[in-house]
N, C-alpha and C positions, 0 to 999 in steps of 0.2 A: 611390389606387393607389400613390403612393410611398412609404406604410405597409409595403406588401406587400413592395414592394422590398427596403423596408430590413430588413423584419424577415425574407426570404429570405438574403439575406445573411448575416447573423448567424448562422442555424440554420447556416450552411455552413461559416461561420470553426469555431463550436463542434464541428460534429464533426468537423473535419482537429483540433480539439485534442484529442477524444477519441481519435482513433486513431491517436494517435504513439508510435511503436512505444516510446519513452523510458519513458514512465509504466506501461508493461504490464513492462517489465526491470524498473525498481522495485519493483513491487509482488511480482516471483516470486524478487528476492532478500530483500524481506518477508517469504514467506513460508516460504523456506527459512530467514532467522533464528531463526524464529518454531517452526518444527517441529525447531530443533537444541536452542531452550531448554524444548520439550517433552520430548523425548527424554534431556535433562539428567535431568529430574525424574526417572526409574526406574535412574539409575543411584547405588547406594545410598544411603546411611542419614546420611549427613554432612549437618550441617546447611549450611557454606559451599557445595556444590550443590547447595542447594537453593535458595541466596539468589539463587547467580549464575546460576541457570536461570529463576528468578525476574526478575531480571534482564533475560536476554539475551530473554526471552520477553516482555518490556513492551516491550523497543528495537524489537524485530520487528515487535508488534503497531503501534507507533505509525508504522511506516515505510509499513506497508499502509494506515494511514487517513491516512495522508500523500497517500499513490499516489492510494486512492480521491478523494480530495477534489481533486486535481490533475487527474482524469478528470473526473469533475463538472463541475469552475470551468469 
């Protein structure tokens, strides 16, 4: 029975970490990085923005599998 306990517990610590409001703010300024280094790309024909839309669109991405992963853990 003290299995039970302890693994109650646990399930409970885990989701007060999933739902702290911190890691859901990360993740929606993820993905507003994320969709300004999209929005880069169509603004024309120069190759330097394409690089730094390129860029700003990897930082983004990587900020949201940050988040995610920090929901997760």
């Amino acid at each position: 029975m003290e299995n039970t306990d302890r693994t109650t517990r646990n399930l409970g610590e885990q989701n007060d970490n999933a739902n702290n409001p911190a890691h859901y703010q990360l993740l929606t300024i993820g993905i507003i990085i994320t969709m300004i280094g999209v929005l880069l790309r169509f603004f024309g024909d120069w190759s330097l923005i394409d690089a730094v839309s390129n860029l700003i669109l990897v930082v983004g991405v990587g900020i949201c599998l940050r988040a995610v992963y920090k929901v997760l853990q």
